[in-house]
N, C-alpha and C positions, 0 to 999 in steps of 0.2 A: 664622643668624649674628647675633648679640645687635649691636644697635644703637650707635654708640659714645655714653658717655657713659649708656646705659643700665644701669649699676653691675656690667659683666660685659665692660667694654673692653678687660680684660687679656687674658680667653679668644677674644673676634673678633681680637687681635692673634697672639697665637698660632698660633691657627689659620690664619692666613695666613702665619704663619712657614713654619710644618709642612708646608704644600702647597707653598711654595718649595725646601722641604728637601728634596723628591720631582720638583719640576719649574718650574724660576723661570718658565717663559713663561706655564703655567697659572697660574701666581701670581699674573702680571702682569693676566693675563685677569680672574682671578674677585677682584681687587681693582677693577679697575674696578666689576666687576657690581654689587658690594655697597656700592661708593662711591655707584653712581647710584642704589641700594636708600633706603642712608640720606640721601642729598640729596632725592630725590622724598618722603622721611615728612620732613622738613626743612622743605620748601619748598610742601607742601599737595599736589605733586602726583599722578596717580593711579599706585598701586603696579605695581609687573613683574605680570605674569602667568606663572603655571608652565609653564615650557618656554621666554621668553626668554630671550637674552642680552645685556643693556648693556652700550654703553662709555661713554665719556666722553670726549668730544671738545673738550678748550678750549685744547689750543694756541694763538697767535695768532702771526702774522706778516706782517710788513708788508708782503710781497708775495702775500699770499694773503687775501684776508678775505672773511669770510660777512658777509653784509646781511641786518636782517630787516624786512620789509615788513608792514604792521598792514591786514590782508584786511579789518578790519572783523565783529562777532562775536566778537571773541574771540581768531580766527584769527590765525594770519600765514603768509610764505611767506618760503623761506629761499634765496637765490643766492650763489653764490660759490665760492670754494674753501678747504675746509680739510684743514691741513696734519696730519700724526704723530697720525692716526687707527687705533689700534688698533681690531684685529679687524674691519679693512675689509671682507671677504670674508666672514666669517662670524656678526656679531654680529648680530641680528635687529631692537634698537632702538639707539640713543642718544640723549646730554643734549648739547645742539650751545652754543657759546656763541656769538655774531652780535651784529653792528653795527646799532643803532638810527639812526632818523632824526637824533637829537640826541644823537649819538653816545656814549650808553653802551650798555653793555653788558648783556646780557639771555641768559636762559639757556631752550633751547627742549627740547623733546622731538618726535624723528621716530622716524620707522618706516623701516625701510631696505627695505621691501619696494616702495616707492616708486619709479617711474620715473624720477622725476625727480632722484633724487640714485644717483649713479654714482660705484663707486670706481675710480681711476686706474690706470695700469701700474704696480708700484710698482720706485721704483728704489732699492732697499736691495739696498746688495753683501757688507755684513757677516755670516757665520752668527753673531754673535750676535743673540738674540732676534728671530732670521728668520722662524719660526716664529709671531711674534704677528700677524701679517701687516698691517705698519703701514706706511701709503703715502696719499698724498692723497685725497679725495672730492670730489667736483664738485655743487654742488648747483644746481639750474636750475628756480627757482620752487616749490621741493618743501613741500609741507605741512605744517606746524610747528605743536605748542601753547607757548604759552611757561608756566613752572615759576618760578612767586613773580616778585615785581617786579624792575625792571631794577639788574642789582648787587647779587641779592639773593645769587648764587652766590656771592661774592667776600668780601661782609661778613659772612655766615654766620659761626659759630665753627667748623660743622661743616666747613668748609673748610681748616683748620690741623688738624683732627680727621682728616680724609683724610689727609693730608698725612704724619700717622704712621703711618697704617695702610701708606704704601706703604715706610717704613723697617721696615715690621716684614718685609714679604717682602725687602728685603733683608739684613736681615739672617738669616733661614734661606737663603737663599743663601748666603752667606758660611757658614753652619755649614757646609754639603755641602761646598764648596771647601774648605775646610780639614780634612777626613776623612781626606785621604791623608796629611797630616801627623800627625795624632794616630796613625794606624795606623805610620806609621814611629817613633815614638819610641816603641812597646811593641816594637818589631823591635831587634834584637840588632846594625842597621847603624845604630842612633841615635847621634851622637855630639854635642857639646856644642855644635856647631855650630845644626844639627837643633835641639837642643831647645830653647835658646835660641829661635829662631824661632818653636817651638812658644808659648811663655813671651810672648811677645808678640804673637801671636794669639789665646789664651786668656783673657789681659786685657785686649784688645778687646771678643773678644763675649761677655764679662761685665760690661762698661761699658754694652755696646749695648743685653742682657738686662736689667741692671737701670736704666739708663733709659727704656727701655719699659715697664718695672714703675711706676715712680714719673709717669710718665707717663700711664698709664691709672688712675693714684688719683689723680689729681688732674683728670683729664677727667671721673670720675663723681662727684668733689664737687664741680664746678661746670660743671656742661653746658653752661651758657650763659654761659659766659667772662664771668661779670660783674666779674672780678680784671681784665679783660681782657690775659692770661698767655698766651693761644691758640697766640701768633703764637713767642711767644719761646720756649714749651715744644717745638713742633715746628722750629722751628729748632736748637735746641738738640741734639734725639733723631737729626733728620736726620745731624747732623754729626758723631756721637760715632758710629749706624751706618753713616757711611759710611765712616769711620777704619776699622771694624771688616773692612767690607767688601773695601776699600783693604788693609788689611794682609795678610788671609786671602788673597787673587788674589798680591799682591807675596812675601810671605815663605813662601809654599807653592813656589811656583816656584825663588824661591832658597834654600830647602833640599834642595827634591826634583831640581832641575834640569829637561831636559826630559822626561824621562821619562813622566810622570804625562800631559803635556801632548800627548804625540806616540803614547801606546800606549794609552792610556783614553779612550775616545769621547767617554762618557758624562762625564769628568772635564774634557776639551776644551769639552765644550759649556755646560757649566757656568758654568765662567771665560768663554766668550765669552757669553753672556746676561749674567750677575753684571756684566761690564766693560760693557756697552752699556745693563744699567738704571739702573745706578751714575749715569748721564750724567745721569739726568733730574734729577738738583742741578745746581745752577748755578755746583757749584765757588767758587771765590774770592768771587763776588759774593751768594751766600749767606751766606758768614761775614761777610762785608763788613755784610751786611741782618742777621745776629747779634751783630754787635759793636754795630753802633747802637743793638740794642734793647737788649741785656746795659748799655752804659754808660750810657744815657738810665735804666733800672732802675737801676742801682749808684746814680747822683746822686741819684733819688727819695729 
């Protein structure tokens, strides 16, 4: 998978399309993997090994926080809990983010074959994105390297760099959801209603398509955000594929009815991942953090 910003950003976004467009949870999965791939060459740290699998663990919440403790060496040790860890159960390593003495914030690498970090009952009632098996982790003194200096995760540019890589899987999500739309308007029960709806999902994720386009040319003429553009381009891409997203789930259903949704499994499960990965915007207060940076630029 080509590195982002390594002049081939448009095909690793793609590519994550494509495997959304075949199965959003895998998507969900092997974006992580490849997020913590290009953050550890980012960050100095040392590469995956063939045959794991990374997640990326940095939720935060305030009734949950990992601590990390300086063992001395090099070392640390990680306590606490955290929250909306994909691939609990399965993923082999993670990048954990945790609470410093003087409280910022630091980005660690463990091994989950560790004793001492243990994943929770998970209490997800949703079948959407059930499947990723994302539920708390417990961590109780667990052995941790830590991965460039503290906040180095955050100010990175490859951080806004991820950020669209996970717009890219949704929006090949959103193409599959809206397949049984495009099949009914070459059907002989298409009517102007239908197609209309079609008509407005189509210029979605042709907005979405081609701000991902223009997005990943402008990641490889300046890798290292020195425009510094980062923040505002992937909020930007976020918003326009999540519209896209948004559309294809809403105007599939109100053209097609429940049909699709109640006789097609595979069409059911779809829409339910799509709607529960859709979430990880922040909704209103994304645009809100888009509108600041879009007028704060406009006045420049």
């Amino acid at each position: 998978m080509p590195l982002p910003g390594s002049g081939r950003t448009e095909e690793r976004w793609e590519r994550l399309a494509l495997l959304a467009e075949d199965d959003i949870v895998a998507a969900r999965i092997a974006e992580a993997h490849v997020d913590a791939v290009a953050i550890l060459h980012e960050l100095g740290g040392k590469p995956p090994d063939s045959g794991q699998l990374w997640g990326v663990w940095a939720a935060e919440s305030p009734e949950a926080v990992v601590t990390a403790t300086d063992a001395g060496g090099g070392a640390f040790t990680l306590s606490g809990t955290k929250v909306w860890c994909s691939g609990a159960g399965f993923c082999t390593h993670a990048l954990v983010t945790a609470r410093l003495a003087d409280g910022t914030r630091g980005l660690f690498a463990v091994a989950l074959v560790d004793h001492a970090i243990k994943a929770l009952p998970s209490t997800w009632w949703n079948a959407g994105m059930a499947s990723s098996d994302t539920r708390p982790v417990q961590f109780t003194n667990a052995q941790a390297v830590a991965v460039g200096d503290p906040g180095d995760y955050l100010n990175r540019p490859g951080f806004w760099h991820g950020a669209i890589g996970v717009a890219a899987c949704w929006l090949g999500g959103a193409r599959r959801v809206a397949d049984p739309l495009y099949r009914c308007a070459r059907s002989e029960s298409a009517d102007a209603y239908s197609l209309a709806h079609l008509g407005a999902v189509d210029a979605a994720l042709a907005a979405g398509e081609a701000m991902l386009t223009t997005a990943a040319a402008q990641v490889d003429a300046d890798p290292f955000d020195r425009a510094n553009t980062a923040q505002l381009l992937a909020r930007r891409a976020r918003a326009i594929v999540e519209h896209a997203a948004d559309e294809a789930i809403t105007r599939t259903g109100r053209a097609l009815g429940p049909g699709p949704l109640c006789q097609d499994g595979r069409h059911a499960q779809r829409v339910a991942d799509l709607s529960i990965y859709i979430r990880q915007s922040h909704a209103e207060r994304d645009l809100a953090a888009l509108g600041r940076l879009a007028g704060h630029r406009r006045e420049a």
